[in-house]
C-alpha positions as a LaTeX table, in Angstrom:
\begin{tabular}{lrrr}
\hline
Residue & $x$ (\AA) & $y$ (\AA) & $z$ (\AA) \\
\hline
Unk1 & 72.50 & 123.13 & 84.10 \\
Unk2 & 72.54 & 121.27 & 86.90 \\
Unk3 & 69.84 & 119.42 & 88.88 \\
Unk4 & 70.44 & 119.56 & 92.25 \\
Unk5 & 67.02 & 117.22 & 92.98 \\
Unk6 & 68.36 & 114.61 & 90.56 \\
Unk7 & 71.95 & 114.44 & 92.12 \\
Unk8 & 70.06 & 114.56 & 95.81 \\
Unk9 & 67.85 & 111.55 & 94.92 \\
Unk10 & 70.25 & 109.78 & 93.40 \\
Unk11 & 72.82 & 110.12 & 96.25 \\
Unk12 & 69.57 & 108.94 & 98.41 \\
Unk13 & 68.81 & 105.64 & 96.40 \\
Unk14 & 72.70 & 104.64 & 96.32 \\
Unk15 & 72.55 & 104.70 & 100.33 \\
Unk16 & 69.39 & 103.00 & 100.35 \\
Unk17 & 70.36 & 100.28 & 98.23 \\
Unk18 & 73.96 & 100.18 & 100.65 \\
Unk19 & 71.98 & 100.06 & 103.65 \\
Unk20 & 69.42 & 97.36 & 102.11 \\
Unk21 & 72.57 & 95.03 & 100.96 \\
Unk22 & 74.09 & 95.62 & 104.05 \\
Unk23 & 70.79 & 94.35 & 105.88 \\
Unk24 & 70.09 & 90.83 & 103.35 \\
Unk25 & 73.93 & 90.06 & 103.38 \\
Unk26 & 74.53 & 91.00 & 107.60 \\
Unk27 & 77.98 & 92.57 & 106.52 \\
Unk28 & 77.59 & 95.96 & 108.01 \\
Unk29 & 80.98 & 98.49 & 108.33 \\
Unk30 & 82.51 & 97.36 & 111.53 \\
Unk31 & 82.33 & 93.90 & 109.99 \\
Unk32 & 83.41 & 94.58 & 106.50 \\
Unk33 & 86.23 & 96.32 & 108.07 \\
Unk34 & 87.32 & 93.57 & 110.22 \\
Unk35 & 86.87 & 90.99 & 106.85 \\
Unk36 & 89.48 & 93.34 & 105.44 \\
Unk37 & 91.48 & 94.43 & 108.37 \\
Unk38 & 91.61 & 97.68 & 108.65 \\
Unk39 & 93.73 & 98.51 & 111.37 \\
Unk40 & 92.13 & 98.23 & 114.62 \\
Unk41 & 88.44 & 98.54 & 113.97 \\
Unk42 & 86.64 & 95.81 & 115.35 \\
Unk43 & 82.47 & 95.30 & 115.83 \\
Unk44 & 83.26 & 94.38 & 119.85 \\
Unk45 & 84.64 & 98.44 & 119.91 \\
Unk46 & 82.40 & 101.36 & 120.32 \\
Unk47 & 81.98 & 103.60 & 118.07 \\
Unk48 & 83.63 & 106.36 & 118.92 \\
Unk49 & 87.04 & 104.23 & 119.57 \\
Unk50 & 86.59 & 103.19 & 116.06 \\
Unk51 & 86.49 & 106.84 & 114.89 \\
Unk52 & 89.18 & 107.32 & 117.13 \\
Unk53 & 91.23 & 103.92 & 115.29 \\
Unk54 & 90.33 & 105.42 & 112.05 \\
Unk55 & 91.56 & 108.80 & 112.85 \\
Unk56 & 94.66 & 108.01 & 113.65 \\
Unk57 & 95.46 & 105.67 & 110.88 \\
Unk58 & 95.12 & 108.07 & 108.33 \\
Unk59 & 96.74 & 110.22 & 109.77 \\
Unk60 & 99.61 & 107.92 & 110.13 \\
Unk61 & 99.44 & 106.67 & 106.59 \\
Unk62 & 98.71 & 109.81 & 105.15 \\
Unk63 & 100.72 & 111.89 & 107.32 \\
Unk64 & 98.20 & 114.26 & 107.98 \\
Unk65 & 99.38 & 115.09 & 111.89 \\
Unk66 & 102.20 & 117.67 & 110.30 \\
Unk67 & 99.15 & 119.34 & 107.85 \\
Unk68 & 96.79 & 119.71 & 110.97 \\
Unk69 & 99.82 & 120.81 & 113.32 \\
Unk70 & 100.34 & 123.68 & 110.82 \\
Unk71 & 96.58 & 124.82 & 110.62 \\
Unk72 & 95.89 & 124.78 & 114.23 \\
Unk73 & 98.87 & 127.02 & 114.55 \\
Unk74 & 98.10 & 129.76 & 111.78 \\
\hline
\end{tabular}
C-alpha cells in the first residue's frame, strides 16, 4: 500500500533542503549551470531564453525534433 502523504512530504522536505543549500552556499541553477557549462545558460539571460537554451539542447543531443515532428503531425 502506498502512502501518497509520505511520498508528498518527502518530495516537499528534499526541495526544501535544495532550496535551503542553495540559499547558505549562493549556487542557485543558472549558476550551477554555468560552473558546469551547460550549453548556453547563463545567470545574465532571462529566464525564458534559458528555457529556450535548454530546449533546444536536448533536443539536439537527444534528437527529440524528429519524435515531436512526428506527434504534431498524427
Amino acid at each position: 500500500m502506498v502512502h501518497l502523504d509520505a511520498i508528498l512530504v518527502a518530495c516537499a522536505m528534499v526541495v526544501g533542503f535544495c532550496v535551503i543549500m542553495m540559499k547558505f552556499t549562493g549556487f542557485w541553477p543558472c549558476r550551477i549551470a554555468e560552473v558546469f557549462q551547460v550549453d548556453s545558460i547563463t545567470c545574465t539571460k532571462s529566464f525564458g531564453e534559458n528555457i529556450d537554451s535548454m530546449k533546444s539542447w536536448i533536443q539536439t543531443s537527444l534528437n527529440l525534433h524528429y519524435v515531436l515532428l512526428s506527434l504534431h503531425n498524427t
